[in-house]
Backbone bond lengths (Angstrom), bond angles and torsions (degrees), N, CA, C in turn:
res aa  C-N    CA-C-N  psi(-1)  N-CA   C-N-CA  omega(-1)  CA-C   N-CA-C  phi
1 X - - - 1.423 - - 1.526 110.87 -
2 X 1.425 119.64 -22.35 1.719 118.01 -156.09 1.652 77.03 -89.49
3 X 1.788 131.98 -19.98 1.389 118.11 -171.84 1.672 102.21 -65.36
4 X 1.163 102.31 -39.67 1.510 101.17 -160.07 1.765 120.81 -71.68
5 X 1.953 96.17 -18.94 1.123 86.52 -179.96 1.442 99.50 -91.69
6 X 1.591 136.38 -3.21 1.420 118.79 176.15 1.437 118.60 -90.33
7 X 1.473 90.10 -13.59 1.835 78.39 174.65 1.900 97.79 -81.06
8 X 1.225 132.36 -44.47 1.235 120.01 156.85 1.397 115.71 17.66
9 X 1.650 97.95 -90.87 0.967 137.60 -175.83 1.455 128.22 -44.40
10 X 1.439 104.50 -58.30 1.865 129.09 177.61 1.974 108.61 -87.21
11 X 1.362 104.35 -47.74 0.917 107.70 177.11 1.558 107.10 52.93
12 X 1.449 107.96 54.21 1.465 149.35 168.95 1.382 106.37 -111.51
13 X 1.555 101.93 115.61 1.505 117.76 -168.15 1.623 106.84 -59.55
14 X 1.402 121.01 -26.60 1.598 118.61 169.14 1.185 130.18 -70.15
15 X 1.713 103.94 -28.25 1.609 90.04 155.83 1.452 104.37 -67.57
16 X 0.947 146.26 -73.34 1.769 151.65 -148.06 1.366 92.70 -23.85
17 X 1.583 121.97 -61.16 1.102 129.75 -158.25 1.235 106.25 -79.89
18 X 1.202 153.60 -7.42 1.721 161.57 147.42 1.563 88.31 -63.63
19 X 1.183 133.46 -80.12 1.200 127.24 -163.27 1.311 128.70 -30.30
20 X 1.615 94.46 -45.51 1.133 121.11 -161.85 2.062 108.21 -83.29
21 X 1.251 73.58 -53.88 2.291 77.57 172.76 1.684 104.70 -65.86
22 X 1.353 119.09 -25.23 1.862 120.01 -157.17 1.586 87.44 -71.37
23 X 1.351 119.36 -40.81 1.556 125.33 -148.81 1.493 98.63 -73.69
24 X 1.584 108.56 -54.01 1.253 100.38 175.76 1.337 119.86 -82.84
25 X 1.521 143.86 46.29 1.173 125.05 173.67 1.874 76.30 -132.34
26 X 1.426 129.40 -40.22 1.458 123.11 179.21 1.402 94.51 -56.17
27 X 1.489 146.58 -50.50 0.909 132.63 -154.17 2.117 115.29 -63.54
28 X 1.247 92.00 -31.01 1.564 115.15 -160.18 1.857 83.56 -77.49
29 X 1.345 98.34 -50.04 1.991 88.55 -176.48 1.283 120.34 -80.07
30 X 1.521 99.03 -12.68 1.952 106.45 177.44 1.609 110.39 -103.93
31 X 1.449 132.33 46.94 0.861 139.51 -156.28 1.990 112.50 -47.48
32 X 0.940 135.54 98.81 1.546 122.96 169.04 1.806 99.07 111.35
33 X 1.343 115.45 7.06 1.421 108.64 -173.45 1.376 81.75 -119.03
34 X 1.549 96.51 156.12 1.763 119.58 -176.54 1.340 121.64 -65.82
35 X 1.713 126.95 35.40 1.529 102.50 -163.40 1.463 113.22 -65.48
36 X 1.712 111.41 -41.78 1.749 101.08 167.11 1.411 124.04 -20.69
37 X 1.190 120.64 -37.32 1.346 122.57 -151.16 1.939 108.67 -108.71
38 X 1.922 100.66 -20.40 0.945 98.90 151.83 1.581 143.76 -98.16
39 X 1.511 96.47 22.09 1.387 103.82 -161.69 1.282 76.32 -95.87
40 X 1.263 104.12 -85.23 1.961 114.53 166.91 1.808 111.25 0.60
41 X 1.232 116.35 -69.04 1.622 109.67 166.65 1.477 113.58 -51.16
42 X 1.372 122.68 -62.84 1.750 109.82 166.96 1.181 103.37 -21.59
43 X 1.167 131.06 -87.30 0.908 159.50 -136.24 2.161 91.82 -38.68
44 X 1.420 90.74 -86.77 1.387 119.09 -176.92 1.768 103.33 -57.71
45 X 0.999 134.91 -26.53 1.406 124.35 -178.85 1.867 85.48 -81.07
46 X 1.143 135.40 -25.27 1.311 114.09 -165.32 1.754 110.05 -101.32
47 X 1.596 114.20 -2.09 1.270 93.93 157.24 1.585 107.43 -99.20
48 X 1.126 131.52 9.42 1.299 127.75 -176.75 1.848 102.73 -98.54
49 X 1.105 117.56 -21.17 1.333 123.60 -172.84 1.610 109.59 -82.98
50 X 1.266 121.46 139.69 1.194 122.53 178.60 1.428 134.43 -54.97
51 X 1.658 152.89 174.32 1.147 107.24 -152.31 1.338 105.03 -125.60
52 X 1.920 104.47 110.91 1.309 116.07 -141.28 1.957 103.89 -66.14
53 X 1.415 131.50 11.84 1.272 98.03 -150.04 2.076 87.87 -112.71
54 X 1.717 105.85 16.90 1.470 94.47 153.81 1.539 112.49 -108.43
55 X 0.861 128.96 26.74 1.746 135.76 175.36 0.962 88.24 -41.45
56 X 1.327 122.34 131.63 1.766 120.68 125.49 1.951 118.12 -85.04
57 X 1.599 109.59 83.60 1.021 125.08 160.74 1.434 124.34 18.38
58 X 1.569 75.65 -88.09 1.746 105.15 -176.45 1.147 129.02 -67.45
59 X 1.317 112.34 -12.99 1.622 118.36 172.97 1.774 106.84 -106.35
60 X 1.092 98.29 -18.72 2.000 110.47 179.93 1.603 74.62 -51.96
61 X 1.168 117.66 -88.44 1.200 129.68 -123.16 1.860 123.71 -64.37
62 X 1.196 99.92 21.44 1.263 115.00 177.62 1.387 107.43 -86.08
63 X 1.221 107.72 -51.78 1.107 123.28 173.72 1.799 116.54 -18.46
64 X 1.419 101.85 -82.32 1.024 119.40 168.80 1.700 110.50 118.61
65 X 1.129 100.20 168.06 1.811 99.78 -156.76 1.517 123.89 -49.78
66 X 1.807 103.57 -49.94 1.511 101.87 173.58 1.444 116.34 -64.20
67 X 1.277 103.76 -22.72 1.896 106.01 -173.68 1.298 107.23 -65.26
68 X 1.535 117.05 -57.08 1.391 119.34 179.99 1.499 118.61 -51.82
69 X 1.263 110.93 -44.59 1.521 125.43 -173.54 1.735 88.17 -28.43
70 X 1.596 87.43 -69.57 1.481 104.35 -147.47 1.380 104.71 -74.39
71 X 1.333 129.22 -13.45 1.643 111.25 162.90 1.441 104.08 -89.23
72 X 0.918 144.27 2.18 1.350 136.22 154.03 1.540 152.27 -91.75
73 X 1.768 72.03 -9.50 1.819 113.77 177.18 1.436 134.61 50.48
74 X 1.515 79.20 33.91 1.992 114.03 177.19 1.561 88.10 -77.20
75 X 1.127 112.57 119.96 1.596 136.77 148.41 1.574 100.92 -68.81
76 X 1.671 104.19 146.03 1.110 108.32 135.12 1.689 152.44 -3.12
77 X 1.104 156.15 96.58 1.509 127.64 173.22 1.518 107.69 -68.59
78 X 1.091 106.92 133.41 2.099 112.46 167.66 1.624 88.04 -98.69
79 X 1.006 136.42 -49.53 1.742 118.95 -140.62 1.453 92.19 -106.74
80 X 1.456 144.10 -12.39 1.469 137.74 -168.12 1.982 102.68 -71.86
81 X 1.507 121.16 -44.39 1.287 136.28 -175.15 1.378 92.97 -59.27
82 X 1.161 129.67 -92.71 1.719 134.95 170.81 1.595 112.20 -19.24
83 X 0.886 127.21 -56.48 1.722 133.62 -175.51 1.957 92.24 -57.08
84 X 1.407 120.61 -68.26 1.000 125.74 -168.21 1.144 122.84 -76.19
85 X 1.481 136.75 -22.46 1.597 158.63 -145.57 2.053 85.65 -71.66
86 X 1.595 92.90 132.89 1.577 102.32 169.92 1.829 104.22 64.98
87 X 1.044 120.80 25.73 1.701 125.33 178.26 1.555 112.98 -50.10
């Protein structure tokens, strides 16, 4: 899922292709859980998310988690917990 949201992001054909093989090999070991659907959210939370690779880290992080979320406009994951739950 973290492929889908960096190719999102980079929109570097090597992520695509990580994304794309990770989903179907999680899917085959996560039998009956949504990873399609959470790759797909990667996916879309990471072109909607701001574009994490000028962060300054070390000063983000004062902030603190909900703060950052929301200046960076990282949602939540709903489907990453479920895909992975009991690993």
């Amino acid at each position: 899922m973290r492929a889908g949201f960096r190719y999102a992001q980079t929109r570097h054909p090597g992520r695509g292709f990580l994304a794309f093989t990770w989903m179907f090999k999680l899917a085959r070991q996560f039998p009956g859980r949504p990873v399609r659907a959470a790759v797909i959210e990667a996916y879309r939370r990471g072109r909607h998310a701001a574009w994490l690779e000028d962060v300054f880290w070390e000063r983000s992080l004062e902030h603190g988690l909900d703060g950052l979320r929301e200046t960076l406009r990282l949602a939540p994951p709903r489907l990453y917990h479920r895909v992975m739950a009991d690993r």
